[in-house]
N, CA, C and O atoms as a printed pandas DataFrame, in Angstrom:
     atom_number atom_name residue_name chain_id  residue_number  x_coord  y_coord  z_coord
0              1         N          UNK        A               1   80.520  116.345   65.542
1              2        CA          UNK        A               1   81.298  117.461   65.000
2              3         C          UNK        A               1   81.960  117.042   63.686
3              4         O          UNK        A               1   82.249  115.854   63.545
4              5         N          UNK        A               2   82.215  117.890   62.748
5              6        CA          UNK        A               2   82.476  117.333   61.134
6              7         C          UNK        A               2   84.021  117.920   61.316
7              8         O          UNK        A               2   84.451  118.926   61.879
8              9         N          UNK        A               3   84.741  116.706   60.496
9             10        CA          UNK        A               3   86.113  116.747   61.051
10            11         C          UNK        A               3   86.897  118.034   59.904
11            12         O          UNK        A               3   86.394  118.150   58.786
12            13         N          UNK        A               4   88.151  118.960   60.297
13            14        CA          UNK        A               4   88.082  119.633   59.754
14            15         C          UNK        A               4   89.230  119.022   58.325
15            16         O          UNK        A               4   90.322  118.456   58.268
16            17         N          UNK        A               5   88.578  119.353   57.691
17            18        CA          UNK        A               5   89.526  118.284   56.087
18            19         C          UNK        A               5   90.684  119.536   55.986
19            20         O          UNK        A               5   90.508  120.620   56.541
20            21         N          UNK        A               6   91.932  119.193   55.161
21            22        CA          UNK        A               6   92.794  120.038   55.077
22            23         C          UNK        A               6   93.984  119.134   53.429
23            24         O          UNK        A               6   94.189  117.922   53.496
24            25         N          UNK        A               7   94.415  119.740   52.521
25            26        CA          UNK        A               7   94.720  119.527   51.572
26            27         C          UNK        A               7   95.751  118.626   52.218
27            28         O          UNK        A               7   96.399  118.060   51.336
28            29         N          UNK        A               8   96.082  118.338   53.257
29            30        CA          UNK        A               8   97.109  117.281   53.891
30            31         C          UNK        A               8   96.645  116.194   54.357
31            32         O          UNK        A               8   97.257  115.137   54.516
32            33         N          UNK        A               9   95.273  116.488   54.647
33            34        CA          UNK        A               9   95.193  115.012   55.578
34            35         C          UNK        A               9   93.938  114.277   54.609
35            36         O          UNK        A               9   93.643  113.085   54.689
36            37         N          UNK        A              10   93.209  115.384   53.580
37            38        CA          UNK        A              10   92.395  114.867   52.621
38            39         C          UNK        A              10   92.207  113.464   52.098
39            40         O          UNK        A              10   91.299  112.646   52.245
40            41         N          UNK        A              11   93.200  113.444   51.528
41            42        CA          UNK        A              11   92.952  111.565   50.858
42            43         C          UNK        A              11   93.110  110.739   51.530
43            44         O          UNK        A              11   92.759  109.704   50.964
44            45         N          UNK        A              12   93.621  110.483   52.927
45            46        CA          UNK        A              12   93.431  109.792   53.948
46            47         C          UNK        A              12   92.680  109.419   54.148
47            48         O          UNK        A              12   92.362  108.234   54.048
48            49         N          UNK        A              13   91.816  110.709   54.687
49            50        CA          UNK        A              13   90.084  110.854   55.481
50            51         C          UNK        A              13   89.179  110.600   54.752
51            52         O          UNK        A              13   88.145  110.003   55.051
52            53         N          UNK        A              14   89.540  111.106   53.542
53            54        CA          UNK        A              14   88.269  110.944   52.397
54            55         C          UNK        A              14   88.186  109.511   51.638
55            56         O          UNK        A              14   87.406  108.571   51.791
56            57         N          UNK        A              15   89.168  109.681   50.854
57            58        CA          UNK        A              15   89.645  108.835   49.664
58            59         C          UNK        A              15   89.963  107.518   50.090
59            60         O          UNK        A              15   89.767  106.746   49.152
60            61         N          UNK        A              16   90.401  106.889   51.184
61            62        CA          UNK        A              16   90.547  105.884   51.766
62            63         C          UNK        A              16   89.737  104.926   53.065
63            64         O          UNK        A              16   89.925  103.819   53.571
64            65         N          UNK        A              17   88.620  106.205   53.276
65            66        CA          UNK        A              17   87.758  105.966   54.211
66            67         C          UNK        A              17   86.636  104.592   53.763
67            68         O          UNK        A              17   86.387  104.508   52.560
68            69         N          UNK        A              18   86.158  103.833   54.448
69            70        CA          UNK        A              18   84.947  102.429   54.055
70            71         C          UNK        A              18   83.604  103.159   54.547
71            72         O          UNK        A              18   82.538  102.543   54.550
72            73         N          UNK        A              19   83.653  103.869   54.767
73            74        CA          UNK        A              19   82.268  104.889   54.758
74            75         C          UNK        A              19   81.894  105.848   54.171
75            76         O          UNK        A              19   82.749  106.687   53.887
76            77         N          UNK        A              20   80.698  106.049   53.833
77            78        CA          UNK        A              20   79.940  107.121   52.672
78            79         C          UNK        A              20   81.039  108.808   53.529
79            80         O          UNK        A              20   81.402  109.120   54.663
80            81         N          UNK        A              21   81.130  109.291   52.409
81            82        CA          UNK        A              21   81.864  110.471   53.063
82            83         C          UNK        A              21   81.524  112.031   52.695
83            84         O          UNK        A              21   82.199  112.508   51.782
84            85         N          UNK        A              22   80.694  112.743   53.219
85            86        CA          UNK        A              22   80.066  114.363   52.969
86            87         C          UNK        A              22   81.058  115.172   53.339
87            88         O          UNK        A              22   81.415  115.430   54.489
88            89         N          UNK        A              23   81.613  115.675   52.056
89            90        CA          UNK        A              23   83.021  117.112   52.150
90            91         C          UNK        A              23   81.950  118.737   52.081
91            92         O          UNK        A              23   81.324  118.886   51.032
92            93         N          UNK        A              24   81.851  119.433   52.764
93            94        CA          UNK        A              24   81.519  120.670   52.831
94            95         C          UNK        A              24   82.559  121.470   52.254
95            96         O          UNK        A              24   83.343  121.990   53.048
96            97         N          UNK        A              25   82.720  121.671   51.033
97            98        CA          UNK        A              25   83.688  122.683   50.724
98            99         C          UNK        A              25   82.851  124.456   51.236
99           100         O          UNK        A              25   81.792  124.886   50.778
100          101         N          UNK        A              26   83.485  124.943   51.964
101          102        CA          UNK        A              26   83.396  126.046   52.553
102          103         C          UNK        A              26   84.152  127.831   52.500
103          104         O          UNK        A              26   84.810  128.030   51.478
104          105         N          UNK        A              27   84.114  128.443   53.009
105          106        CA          UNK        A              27   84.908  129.520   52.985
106          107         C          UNK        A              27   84.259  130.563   54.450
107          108         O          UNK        A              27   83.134  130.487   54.944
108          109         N          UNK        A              28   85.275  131.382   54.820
109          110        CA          UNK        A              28   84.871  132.361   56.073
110          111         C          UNK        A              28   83.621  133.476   55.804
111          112         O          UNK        A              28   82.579  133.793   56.378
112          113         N          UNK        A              29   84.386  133.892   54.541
113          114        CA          UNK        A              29   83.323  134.876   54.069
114          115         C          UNK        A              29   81.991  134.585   53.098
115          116         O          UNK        A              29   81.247  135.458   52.651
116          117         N          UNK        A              30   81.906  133.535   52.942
117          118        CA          UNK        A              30   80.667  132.830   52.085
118          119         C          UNK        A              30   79.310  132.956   53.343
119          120         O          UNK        A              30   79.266  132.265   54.361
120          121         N          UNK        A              31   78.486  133.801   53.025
121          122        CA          UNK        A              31   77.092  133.744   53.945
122          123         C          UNK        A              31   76.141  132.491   53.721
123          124         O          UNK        A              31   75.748  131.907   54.732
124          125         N          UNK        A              32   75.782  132.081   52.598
125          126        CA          UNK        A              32   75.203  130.582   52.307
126          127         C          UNK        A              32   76.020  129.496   52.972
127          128         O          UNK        A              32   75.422  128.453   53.237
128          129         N          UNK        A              33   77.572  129.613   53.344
129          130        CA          UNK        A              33   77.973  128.633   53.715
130          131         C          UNK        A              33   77.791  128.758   55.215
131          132         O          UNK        A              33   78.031  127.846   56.006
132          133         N          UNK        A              34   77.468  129.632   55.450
133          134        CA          UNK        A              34   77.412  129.897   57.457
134          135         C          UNK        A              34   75.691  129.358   57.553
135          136         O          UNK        A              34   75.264  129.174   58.693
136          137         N          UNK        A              35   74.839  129.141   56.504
137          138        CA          UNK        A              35   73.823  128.815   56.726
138          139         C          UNK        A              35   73.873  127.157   56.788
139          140         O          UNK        A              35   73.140  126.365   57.381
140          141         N          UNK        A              36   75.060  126.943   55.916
141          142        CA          UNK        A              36   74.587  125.263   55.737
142          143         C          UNK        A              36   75.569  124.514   56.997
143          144         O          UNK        A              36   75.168  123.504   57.577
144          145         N          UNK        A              37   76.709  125.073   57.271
145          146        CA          UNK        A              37   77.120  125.124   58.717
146          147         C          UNK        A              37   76.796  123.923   60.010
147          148         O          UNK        A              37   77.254  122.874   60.463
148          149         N          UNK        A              38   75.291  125.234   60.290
149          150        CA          UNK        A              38   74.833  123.978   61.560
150          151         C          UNK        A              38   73.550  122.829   60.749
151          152         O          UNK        A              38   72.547  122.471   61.368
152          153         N          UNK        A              39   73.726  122.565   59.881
153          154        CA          UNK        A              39   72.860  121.399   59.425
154          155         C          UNK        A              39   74.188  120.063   59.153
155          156         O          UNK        A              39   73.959  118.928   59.571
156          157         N          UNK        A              40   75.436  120.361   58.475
157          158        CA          UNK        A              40   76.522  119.897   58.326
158          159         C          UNK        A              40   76.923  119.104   59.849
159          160         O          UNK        A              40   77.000  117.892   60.053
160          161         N          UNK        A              41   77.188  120.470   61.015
161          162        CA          UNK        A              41   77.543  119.575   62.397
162          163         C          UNK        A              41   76.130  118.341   62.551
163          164         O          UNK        A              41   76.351  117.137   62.682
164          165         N          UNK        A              42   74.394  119.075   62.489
165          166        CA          UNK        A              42   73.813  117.987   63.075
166          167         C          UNK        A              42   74.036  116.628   62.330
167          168         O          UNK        A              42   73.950  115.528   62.876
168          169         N          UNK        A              43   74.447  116.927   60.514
169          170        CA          UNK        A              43   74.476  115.371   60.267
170          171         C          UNK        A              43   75.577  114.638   60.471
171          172         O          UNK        A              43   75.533  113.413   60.581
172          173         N          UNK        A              44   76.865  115.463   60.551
173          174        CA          UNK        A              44   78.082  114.969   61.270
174          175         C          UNK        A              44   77.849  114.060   62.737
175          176         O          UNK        A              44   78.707  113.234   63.048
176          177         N          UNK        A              45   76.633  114.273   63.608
177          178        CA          UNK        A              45   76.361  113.547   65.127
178          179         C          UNK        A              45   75.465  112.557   64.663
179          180         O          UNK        A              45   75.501  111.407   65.101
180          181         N          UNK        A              46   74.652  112.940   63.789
181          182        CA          UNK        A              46   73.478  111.885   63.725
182          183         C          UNK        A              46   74.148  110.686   62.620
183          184         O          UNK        A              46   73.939  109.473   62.624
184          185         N          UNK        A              47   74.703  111.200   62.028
185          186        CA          UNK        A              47   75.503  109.368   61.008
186          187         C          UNK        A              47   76.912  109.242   61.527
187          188         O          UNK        A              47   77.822  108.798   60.826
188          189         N          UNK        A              48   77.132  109.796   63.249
189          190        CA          UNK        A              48   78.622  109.319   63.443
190          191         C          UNK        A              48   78.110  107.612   63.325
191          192         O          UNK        A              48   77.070  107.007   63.588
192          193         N          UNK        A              49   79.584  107.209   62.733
193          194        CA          UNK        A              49   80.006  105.911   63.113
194          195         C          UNK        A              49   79.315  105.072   61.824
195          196         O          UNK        A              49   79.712  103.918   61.665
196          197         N          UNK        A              50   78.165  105.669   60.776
197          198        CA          UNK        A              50   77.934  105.158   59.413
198          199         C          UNK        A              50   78.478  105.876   58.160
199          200         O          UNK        A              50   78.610  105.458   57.009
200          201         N          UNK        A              51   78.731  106.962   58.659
201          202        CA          UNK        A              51   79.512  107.868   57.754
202          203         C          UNK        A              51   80.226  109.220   57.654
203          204         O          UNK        A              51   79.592  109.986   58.380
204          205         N          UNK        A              52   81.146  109.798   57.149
205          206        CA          UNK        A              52   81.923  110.277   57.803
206          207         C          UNK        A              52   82.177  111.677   57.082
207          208         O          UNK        A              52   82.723  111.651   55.979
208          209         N          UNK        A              53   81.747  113.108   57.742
209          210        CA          UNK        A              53   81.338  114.061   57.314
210          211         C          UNK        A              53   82.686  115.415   57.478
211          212         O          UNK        A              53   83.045  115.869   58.564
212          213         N          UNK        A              54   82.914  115.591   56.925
213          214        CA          UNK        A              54   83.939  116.839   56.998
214          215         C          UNK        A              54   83.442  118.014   56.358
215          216         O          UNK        A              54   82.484  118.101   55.590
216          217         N          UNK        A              55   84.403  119.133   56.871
217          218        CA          UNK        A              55   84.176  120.191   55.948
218          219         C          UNK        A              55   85.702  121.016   55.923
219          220         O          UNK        A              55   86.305  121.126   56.991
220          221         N          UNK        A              56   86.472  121.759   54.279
221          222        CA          UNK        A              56   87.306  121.655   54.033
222          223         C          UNK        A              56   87.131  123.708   53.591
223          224         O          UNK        A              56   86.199  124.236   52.984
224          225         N          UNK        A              57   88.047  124.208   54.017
225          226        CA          UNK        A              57   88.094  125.713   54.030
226          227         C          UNK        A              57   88.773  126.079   52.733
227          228         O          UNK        A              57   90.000  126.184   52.713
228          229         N          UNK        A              58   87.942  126.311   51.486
229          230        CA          UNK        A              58   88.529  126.501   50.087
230          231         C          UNK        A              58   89.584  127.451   49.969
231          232         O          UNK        A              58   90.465  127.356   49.114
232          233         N          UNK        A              59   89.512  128.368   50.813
233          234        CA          UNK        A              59   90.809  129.453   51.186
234          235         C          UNK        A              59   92.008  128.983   51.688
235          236         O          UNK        A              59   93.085  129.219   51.140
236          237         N          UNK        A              60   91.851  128.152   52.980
237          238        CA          UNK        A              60   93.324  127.662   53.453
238          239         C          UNK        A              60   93.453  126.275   52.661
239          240         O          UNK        A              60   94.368  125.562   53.074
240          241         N          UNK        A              61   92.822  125.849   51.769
241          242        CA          UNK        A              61   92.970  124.647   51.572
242          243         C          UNK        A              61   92.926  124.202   49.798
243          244         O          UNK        A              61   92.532  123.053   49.599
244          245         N          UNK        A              62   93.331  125.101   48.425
245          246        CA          UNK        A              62   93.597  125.336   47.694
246          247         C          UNK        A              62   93.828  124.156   46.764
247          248         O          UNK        A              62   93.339  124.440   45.671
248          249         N          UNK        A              63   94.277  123.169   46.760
249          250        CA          UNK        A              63   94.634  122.185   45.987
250          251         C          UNK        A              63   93.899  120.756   45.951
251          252         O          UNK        A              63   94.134  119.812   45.197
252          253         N          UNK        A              64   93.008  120.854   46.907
253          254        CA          UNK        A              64   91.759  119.866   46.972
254          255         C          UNK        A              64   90.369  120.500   46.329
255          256         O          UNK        A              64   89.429  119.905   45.800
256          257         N          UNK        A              65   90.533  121.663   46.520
257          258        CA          UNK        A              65   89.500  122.533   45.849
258          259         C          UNK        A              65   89.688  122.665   44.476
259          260         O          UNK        A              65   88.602  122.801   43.912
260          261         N          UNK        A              66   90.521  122.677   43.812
261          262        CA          UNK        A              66   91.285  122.816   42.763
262          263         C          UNK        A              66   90.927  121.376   42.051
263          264         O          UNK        A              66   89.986  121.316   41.259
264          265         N          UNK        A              67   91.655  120.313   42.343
265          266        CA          UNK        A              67   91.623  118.932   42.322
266          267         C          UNK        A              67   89.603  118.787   41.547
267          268         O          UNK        A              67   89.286  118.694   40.361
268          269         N          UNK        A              68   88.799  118.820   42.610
269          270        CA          UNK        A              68   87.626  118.232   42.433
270          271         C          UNK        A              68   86.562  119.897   41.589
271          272         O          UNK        A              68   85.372  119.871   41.274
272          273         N          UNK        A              69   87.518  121.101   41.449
273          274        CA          UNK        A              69   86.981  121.798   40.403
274          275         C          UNK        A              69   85.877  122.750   41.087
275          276         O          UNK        A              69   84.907  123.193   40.471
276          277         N          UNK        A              70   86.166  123.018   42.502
277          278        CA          UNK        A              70   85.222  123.317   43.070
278          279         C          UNK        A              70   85.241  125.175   42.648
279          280         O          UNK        A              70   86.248  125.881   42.704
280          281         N          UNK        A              71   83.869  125.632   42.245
281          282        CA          UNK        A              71   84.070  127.078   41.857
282          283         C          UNK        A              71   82.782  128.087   42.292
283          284         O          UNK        A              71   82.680  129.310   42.204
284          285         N          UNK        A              72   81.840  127.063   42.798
285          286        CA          UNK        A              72   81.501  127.848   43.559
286          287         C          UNK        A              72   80.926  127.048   45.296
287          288         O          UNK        A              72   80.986  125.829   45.458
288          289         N          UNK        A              73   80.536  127.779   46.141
289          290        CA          UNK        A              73   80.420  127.533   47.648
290          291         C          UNK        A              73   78.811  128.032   47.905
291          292         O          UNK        A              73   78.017  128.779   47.333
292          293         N          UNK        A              74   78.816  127.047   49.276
293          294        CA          UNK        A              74   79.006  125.599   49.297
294          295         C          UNK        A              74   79.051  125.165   48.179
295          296         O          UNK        A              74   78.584  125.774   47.216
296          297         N          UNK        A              75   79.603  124.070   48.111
297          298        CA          UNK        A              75   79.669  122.735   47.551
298          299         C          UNK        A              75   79.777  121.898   48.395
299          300         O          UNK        A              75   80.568  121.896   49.338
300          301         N          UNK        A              76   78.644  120.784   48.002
301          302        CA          UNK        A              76   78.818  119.357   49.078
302          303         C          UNK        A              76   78.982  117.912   48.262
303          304         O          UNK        A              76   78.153  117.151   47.763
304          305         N          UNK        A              77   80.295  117.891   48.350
305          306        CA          UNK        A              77   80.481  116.142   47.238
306          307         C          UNK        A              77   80.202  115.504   48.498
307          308         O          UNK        A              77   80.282  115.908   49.657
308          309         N          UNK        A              78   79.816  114.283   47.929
309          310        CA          UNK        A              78   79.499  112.964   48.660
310          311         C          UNK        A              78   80.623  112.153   48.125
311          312         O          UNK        A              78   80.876  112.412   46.948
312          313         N          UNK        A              79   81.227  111.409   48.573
313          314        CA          UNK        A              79   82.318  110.513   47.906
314          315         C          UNK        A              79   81.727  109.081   48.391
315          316         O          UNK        A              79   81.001  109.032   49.384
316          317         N          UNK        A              80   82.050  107.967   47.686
317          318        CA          UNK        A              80   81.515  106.664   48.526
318          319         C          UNK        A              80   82.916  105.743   47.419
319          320         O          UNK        A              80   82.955  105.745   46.189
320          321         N          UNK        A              81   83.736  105.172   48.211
321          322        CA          UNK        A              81   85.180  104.197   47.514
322          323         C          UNK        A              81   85.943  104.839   46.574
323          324         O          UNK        A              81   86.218  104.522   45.416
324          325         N          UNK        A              82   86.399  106.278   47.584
325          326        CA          UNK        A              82   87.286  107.171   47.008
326          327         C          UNK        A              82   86.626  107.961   45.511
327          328         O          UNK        A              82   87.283  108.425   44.579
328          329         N          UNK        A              83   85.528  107.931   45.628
329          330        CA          UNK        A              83   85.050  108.375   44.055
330          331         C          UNK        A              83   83.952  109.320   44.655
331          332         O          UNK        A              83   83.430  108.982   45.717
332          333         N          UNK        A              84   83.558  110.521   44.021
333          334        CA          UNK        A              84   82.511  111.138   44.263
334          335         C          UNK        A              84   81.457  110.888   43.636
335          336         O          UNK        A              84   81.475  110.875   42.405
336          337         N          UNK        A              85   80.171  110.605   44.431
337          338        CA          UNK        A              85   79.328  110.248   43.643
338          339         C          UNK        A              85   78.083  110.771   44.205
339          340         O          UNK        A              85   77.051  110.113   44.339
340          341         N          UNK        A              86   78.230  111.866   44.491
341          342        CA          UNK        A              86   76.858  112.513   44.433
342          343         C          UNK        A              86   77.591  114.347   44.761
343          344         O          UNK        A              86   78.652  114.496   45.367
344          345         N          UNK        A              87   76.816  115.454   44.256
345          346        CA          UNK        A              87   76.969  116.298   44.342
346          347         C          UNK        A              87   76.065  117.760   44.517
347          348         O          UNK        A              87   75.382  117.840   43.496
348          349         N          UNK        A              88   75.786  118.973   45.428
349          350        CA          UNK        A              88   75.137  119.394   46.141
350          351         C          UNK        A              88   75.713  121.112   45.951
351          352         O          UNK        A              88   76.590  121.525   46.710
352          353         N          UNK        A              89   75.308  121.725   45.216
353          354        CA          UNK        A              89   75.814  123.140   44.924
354          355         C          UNK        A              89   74.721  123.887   45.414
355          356         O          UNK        A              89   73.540  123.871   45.069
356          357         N          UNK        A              90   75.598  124.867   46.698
357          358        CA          UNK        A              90   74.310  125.990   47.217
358          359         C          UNK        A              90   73.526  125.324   48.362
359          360         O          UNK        A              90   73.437  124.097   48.412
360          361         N          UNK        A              91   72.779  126.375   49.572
361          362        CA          UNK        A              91   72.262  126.163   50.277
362          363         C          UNK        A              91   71.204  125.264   50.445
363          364         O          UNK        A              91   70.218  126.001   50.429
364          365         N          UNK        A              92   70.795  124.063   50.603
365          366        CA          UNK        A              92   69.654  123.838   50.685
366          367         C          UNK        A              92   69.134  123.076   51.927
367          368         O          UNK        A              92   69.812  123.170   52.950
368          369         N          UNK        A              93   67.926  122.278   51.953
369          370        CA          UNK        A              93   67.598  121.619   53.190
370          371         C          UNK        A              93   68.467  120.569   53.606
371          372         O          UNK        A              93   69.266  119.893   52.959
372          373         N          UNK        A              94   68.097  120.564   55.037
373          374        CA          UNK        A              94   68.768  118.740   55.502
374          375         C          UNK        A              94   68.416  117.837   54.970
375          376         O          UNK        A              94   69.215  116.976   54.602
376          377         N          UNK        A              95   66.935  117.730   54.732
377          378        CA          UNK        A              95   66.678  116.743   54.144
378          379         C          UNK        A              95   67.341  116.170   52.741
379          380         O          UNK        A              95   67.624  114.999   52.490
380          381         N          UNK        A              96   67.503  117.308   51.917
381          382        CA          UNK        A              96   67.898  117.163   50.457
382          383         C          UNK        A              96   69.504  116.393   50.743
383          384         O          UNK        A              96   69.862  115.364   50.171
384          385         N          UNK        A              97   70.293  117.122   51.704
385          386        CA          UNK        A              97   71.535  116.211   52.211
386          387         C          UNK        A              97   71.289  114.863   52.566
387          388         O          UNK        A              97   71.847  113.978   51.917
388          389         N          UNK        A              98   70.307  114.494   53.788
389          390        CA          UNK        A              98   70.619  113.287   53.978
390          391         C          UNK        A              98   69.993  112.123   53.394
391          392         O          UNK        A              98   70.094  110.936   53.701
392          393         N          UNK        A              99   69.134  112.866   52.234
393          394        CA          UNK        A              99   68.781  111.725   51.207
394          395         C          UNK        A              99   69.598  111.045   50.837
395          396         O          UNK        A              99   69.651  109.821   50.713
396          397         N          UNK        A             100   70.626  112.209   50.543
397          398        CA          UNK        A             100   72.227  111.702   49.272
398          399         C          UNK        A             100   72.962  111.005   50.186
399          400         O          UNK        A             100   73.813  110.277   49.677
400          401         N          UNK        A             101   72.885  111.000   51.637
401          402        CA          UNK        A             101   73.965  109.950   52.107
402          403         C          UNK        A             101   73.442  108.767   52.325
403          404         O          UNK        A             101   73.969  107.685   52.066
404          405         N          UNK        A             102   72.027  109.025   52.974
405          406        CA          UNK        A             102   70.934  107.299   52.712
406          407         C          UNK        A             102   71.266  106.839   51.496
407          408         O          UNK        A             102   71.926  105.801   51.549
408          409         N          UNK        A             103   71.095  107.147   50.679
409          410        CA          UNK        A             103   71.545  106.343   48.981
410          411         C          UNK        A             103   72.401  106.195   49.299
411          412         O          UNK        A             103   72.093  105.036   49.020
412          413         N          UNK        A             104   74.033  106.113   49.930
413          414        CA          UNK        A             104   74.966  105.805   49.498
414          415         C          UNK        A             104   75.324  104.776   50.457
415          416         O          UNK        A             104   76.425  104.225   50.477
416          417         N          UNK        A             105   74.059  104.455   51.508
417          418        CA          UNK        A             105   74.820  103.834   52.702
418          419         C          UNK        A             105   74.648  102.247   52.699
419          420         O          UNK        A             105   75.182  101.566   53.574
């Protein structure tokens, strides 16, 4: 399950984490984002414990979204030693995701 990120507990989870880290920036009413959804939970189970996958609600969560410039949804940063370093705009395959976290692992 992908942990739920929140402009409070963000740089904790993210920014301080020793594992490759996939942020789902999201929203309720975004339909592309309800698609990328259940591909997000399966890679959240399949790299528990190599890397560490969240997803962050651009509506309740305003100032992390803000922060990394996010403008449109999905958006999927990859962060790896508090730095983002890979990035993922719009629906696409699993595969195309878990390429970007194999590279980072």
């Amino acid at each position: 399950m992908a942990l739920e990120l929140t402009d409070s507990n963000f740089d904790e989870v993210v920014l301080k984490s020793d594992k490759p880290v996939l942020v789902d920036f999201w929203a309720e009413w975004c339909g592309p984002c309800r698609m990328v959804a259940p591909i997000v939970s399966e890679i959240a189970t399949e790299y528990d414990g190599k890397a560490v996958v969240g997803k962050l609600d651009v509506d309740s969560n305003p100032e992390v979204a803000t922060r990394y410039g996010i403008r449109n949804i999905p958006t999927i940063l990859f962060f790896k030693n508090g730095e983002v370093a890979d990035k993922q705009v719009g629906a696409v395959p699993k595969s195309v995701l878990t390429s970007k976290i194999e590279g980072l692992l």
